[in-house]
N, C-alpha and C positions, 0 to 999 in steps of 0.2 A: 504494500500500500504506500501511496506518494505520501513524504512529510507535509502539511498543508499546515505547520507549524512554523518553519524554519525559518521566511520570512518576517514575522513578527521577533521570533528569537535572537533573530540577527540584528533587529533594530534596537531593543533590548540591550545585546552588549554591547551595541556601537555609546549608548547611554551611559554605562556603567562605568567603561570605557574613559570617559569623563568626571568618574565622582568623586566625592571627595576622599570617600571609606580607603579607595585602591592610589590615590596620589598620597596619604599616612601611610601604605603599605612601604611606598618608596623613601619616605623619610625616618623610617625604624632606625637602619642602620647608622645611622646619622647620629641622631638623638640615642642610641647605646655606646655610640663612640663615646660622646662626650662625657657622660657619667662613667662609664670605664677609665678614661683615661684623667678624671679629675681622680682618684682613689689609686691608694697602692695595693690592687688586686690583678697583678699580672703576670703572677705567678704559678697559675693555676695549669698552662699547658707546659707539657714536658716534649723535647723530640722523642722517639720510639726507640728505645734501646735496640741495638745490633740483632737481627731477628732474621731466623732461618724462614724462607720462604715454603721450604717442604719440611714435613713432620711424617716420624714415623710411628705417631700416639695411634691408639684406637680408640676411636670416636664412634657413638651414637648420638643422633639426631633426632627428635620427638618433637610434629607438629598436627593440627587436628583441623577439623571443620565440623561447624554443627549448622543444621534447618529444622525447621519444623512444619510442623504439618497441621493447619488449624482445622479442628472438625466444626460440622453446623451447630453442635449441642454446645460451645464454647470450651470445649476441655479439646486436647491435641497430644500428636506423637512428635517426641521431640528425637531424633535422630543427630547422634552425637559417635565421632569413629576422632581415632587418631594412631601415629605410623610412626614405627621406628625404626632409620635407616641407621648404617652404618656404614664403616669402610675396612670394615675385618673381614668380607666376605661372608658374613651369616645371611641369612635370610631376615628379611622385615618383620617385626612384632607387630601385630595389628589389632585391633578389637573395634565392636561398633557397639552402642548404647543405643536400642530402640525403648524407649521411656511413653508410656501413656499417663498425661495428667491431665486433672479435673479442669483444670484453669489454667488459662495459658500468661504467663507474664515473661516478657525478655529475660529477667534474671535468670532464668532456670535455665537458661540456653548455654549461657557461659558458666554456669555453676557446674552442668553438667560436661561441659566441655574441660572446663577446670580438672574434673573430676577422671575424665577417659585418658586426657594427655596423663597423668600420674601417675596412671595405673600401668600403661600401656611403658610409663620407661622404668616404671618397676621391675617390671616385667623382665625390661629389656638388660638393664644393667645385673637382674642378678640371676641370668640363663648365660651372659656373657661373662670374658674379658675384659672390660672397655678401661680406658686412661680418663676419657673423658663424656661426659653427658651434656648437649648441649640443648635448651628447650629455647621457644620462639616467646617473646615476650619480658615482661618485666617482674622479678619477683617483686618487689617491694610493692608493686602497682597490684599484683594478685591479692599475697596477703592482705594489705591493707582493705581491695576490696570485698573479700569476703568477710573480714573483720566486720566492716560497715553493716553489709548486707545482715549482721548478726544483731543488730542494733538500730538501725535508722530505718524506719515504716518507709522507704520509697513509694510504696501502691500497699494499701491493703492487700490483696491478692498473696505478694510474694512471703504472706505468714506462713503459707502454706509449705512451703518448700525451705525451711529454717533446718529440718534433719538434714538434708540435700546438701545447703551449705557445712555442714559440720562435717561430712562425711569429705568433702572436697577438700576441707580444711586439715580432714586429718592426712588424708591421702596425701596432699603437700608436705607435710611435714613428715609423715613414713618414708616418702622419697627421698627429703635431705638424708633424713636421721643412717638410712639402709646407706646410700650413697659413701655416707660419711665411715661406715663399716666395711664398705668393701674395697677404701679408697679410690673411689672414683670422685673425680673432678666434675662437679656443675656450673658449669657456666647458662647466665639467663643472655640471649642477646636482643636486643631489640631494635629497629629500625626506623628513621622517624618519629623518635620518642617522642610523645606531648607532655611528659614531666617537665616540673620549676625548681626544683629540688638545689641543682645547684646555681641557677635562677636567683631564687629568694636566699640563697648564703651572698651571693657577690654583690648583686644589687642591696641588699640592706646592709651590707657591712663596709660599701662606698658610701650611701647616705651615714651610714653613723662617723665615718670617718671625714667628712664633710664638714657633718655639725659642729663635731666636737673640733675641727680646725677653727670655725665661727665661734666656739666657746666662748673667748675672749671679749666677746662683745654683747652675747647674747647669751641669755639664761635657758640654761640644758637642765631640764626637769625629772628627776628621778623618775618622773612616769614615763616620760619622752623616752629615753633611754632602754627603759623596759620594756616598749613595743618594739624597738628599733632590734634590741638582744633575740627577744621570742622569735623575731619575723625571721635571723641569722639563725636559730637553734630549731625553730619547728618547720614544718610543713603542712600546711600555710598557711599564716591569720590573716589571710584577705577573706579565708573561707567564713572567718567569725564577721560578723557586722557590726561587732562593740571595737574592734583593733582597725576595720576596715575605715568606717565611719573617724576615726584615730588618726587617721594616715592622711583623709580628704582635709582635715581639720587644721594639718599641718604643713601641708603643701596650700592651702588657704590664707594662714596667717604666719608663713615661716618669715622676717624680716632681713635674716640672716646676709652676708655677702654673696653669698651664694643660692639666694632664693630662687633664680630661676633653674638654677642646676638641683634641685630638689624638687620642686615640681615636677620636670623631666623623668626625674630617678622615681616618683612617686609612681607618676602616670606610667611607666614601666612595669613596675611591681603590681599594681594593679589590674595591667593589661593581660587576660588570659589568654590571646592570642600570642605572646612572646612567649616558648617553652625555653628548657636547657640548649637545645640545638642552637635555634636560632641566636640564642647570645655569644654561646661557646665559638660559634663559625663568627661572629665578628670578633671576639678577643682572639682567637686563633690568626685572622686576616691582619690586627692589628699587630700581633706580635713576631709575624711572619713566617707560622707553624703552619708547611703544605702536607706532614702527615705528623701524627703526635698521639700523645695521652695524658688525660688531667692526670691529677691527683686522685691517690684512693682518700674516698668519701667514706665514712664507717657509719650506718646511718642506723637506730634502733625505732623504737616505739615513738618517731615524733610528730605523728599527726596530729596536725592542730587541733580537730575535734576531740580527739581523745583528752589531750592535755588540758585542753580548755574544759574540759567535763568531769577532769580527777581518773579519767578514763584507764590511766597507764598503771592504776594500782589494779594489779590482776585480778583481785576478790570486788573491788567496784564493778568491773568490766563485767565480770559473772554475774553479779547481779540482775544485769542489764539483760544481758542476753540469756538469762531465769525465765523473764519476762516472757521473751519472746520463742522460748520454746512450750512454756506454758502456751500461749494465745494459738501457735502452732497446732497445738497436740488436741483444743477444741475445734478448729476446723478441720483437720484431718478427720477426727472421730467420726462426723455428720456427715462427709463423703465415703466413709469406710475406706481410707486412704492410706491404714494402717496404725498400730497405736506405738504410741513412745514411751520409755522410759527416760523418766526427765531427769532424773539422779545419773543415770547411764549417757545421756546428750551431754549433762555439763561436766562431769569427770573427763569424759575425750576431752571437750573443748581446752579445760584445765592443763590436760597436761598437754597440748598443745603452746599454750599462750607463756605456759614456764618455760617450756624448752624450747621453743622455735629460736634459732638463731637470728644473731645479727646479719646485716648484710654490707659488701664493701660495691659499693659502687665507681664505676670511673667511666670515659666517653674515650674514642680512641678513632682516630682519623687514619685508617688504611690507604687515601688516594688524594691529591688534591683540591679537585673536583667534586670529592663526594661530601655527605656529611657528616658529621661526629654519628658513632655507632655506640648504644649505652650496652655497658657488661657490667653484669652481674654476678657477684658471688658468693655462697654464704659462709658466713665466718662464725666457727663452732664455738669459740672459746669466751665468747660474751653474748647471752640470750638477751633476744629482742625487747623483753620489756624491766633486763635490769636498772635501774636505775642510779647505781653507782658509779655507772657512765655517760658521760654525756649523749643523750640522741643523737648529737650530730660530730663527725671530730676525723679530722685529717689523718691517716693513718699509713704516712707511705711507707715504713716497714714491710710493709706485706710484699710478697714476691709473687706479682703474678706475671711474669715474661712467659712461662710455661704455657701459660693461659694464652697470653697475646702470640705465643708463635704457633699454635695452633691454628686460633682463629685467624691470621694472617696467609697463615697456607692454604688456606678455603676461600680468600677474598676473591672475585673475580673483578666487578665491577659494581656498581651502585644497585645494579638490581639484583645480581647474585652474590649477595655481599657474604653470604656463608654457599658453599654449595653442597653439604649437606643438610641445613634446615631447607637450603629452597627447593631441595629432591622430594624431602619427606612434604612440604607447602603442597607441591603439586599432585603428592597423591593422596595428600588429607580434603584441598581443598573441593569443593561440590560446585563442580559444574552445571547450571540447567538441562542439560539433557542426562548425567548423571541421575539429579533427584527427582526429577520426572519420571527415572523408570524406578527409582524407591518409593514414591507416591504411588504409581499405576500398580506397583505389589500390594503395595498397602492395601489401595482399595480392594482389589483384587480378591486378596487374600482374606482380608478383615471383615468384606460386606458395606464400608462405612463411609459415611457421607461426611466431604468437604464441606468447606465453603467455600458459596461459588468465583471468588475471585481467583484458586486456582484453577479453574475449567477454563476460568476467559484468558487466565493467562496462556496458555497454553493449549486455546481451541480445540478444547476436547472434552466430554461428559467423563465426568469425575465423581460423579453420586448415581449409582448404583440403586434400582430400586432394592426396595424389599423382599423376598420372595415371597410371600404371600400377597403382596402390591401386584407381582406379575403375573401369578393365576389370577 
């Protein structure tokens, strides 16, 4: 069928083309120079230590794809598979999750998704060899979201699915823990990160080093100070609206010499559209690192909602998430969705939340061209939510070159930036003609009626009468 679209669509960008949103895009870089290079934070890229382009580690790779399948009665089959390649010559680990639930909410998609990748390199690390375990993604961005989902009502609905997440949770953490026993190496890598993590370290620890150069003239207020330190140690009080509202208040009335270079750094920090990347690539360009790696980041328990809620004391946190296994285990009941023991959900949770390790983060530029790649990895010797460590803290003792010459003998180019993850990407990921013949089994198989926006997608009857409809 002819697009009878594309001419409006085209008048459309010729508009946008002009606005003002995409002419601020081209003044970022600009406006991060300046606040970078007013502060002494330009120490953060290192060049690449001496690094063998070929490794003779044995590696596994573990990536997934999940869809769903919504039925007319509102409940859906949520199909979840994920694949472990390696380069030892073994055969792929594989498995698929077909999950039928009552109620369909996005969370469950990547909770069970969460849950098949873990299993699957379980699986795989301890049938193998391997030197090393490499998974797609960001740990600290996992944990932390399951954390949440264990505590913040996003949608009534996803009360339902609170075991789900606990079992994901555990399943993560049996993977370090197993890992850490059979010395295999985990690296998380991720691509295009949209973390601030070290974001909100550099830009607020420019702003404090700003003001307090103003000091001299201007009264630095014990409060002032302590938004400035948090916003440096957590991740991230823009999220709170009492530290946020803090920030606008101060970029409003700062009189300082430097008022309009805090303004600047403010509207930065605030801006959710600037991640790690995007800052790291202009102090990278200013400093004239064409391939590199920060600094290891040691980073624990320091999400700002937590902190901000007393959250990081492990017996609060249980509290919380009491709640909402209880709330869970009443709508489960009424769909006979299965019943829980609530004593047995928060013991897992517990000893997950005491033991889960720290994790040492760092960003690492393999090509000049490309952009900073975030690596992941977790460090057994300080749990996540001890608190006799600072949440956030520099820690370049640690020796990951092992780590970096691996992942550098797998670099191809910007799009196969691992060629192991992006082997296992392509046979996790669900292509449309793929879950169209997983759909066409289901009904198939099952008797069960879509809804009909898959039939239209895919111009085809997808609802199945009844048999008893057909005689």
């Amino acid at each position: 069928m002819a697009d009878i679209f594309y001419d409006i669509y085209y008048k459309r960008l010729i508009e946008l083309n002009g606005a003002h949103g995409m002419r601020r895009i081209n003044a970022t870089h600009d406006m991060l120079s300046r606040i970078i290079n007013a502060s002494d934070i330009k120490d953060l890229w290192k060049p690449l230590p001496v690094l063998n382009r070929t490794s003779d580690a044995k590696a596994v790779a573990v990536d997934g794809g999940v869809r769903e399948l919504e039925l007319r009665d509102g409940s859906a089959i949520v199909i979840a598979r994920a694949i472990a390649v390696n380069n030892a010559g073994e055969q792929p680990t594989r498995d698929v999750i077909v999950n039928w639930v009552p109620v369909f909410t996005p969370s469950i998609k990547w909770v069970l998704l969460s849950y098949i990748e873990s299993e699957v390199a379980l699986r795989a690390i301890t049938g193998g060899r391997y030197n090393f375990l490499l998974l797609d993604g960001s740990l600290y961005a996992k944990i932390t979201a399951l954390i949440h989902e264990l505590i913040l009502t996003k949608g009534f609905l996803d009360l339902y699915y609170i075991p789900e997440v606990i079992r994901a949770l555990e399943s993560l953490y049996n993977l370090l823990d197993r890992a850490r026993e059979l010395g295999v190496n985990i690296i998380f890598v991720a691509k295009d990160s949209k973390l601030k993590i070290f974001k909100d370290y550099i830009l607020f620890k420019a702003l404090k080093e700003i003001i307090l150069s103003d000091a001299p003239f201007i009264n630095v207020s014990k409060e002032l100070l302590d938004v400035l330190n948090r916003g440096i140690d957590w991740y991230s009080i823009v999220w709170i609206r009492n530290y946020r509202n803090k920030l606008l208040s101060l970029a409003k009335n700062y009189n300082g010499v430097h008022k309009d270079l805090i303004r600047i750094g403010i509207r930065m920090v605030l801006s959710q559209s600037i991640s790690d990347v995007i800052l790291l690539e202009e102090l990278a360009r200013g400093q004239g690192i064409r391939i590199g790696t920060t600094r290891r980041l040691l980073i624990g328990a320091m999400d700002a909602y937590l902190n901000h809620k007393s959250l990081t004391q492990v017996d609060n946190l249980l509290k919380f998430i009491k709640d909402r296994i209880e709330d869970s285990e009443g709508l489960r009941t009424v769909d006979d969705y299965g019943n829980l023991d609530i004593a047995d959900e928060l013991n897992r949770v517990r000893r997950v939340l005491v033991n889960f390790p720290r994790i040492v983060m760092t960003y690492v530029k393999f090509h000049e061209s490309d952009s900073p790649i975030t690596v992941e990895i977790p460090y057994y010797d300080w749990p996540m939510f001890n608190q006799g460590v600072p949440w956030k803290l520099f820690y370049d003792k640690i020796d990951i070159n092992d780590h970096l010459n691996l992942l550098m003998s797998m670099y191809r180019d910007p799009i196969h930036y691992n060629k192991l993850l992006w082997l296992a990407h392509e046979y996790a990921n669900f292509g449309e003609d793929q879950f169209l013949e997983y759909v066409m089994a289901a009904v198939n198989k099952l008797k069960i009626q879509t809804k009909r926006r898959f039939g239209m997608a895919f111009n085809i009857d997808l609802n199945p009468q009844p048999e008893e409809a057909q005689d």
